[in-house]
N, C-alpha and C positions, 0 to 999 in steps of 0.2 A: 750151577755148572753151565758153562756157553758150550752148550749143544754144537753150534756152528764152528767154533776151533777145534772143538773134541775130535770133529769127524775129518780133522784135516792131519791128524797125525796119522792115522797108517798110510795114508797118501807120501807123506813126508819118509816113513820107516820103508816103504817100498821102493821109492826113486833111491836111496844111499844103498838097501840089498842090493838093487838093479846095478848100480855104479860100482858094487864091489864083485861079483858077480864077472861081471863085464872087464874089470881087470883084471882077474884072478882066469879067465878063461881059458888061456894057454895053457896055465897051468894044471890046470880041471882034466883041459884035455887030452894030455897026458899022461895023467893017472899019476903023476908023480907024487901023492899022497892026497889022508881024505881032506877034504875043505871044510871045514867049520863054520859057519858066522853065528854067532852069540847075540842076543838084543838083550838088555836090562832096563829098567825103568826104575827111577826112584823121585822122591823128592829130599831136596838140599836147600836149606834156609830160602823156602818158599817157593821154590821154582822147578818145576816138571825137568827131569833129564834121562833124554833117553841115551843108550849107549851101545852105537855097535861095533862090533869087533871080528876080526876073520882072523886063521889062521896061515895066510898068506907070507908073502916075502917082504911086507911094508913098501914103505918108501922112503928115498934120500932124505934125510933131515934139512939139505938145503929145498927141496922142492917142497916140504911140507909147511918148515914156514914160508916161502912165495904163497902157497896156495892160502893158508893161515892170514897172511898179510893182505892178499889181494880182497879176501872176506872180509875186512876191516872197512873195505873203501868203500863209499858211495858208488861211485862208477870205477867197475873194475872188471878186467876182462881175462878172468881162470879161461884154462884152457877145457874145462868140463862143466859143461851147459847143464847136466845134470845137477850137480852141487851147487852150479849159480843159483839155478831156478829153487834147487831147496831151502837154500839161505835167503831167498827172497822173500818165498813163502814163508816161510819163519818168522823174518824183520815186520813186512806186511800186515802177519795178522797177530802177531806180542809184541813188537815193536821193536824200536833199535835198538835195544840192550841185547838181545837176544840175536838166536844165531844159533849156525855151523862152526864147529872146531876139529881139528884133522891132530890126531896124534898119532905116532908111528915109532913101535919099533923091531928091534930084527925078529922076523917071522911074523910081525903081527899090525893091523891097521885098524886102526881105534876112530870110531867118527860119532862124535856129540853134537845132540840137539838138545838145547834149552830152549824153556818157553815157560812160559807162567803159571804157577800152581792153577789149572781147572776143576779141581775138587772143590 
């Protein structure tokens, strides 16, 4: 097991809480119901994935694939320095297959990290 990528996921599960968190605040702050965020972890034909989820109000299907799409690019400039820097770190230290994925739908916002089996 690489010790050194290990200790880089809760790093990586804390910036996307923080970014969900941070979206969902209005909402929080109002009390207008409780807030959930859910993490799972599994593996799938070889490859570490972590999964989080809130029970928020999502987002537009067109802004999720922009945001989905602009993850794709080498140089790309999402409007959330947060998620950049995650998907970077991600690509960085498992390489370019691997990544951020932003799924979304009503009531709920779904954000996937893959990375390489470290077992």
């Amino acid at each position: 097991m690489d010790n050194g990528k290990l200790s880089i996921i809760p790093n990586l599960i804390n910036m996307v809480v923080t970014y969900m968190v941070e979206k969902g605040k209005a909402r929080i702050d109002r009390h207008e119901s409780r807030s959930c965020i859910s993490i799972r972890a599994y593996i799938l034909g070889g490859d570490l994935f972590i999964e989080i989820r809130d029970n928020g109000v999502g987002m537009p299907k067109m802004k999720m694939d922009m945001l989905n799409d602009e993850l794709q690019k080498e140089n790309y400039m999402i409007g959330s320095i947060g998620l950049r820097n995650v998907n970077e770190r991600i690509k960085l230290n498992f390489g370019t297959q691997y990544g951020l994925r932003i799924e979304t739908e009503e009531g709920k916002l779904y954000l996937a990290i893959q990375t390489e089996n470290l077992a």
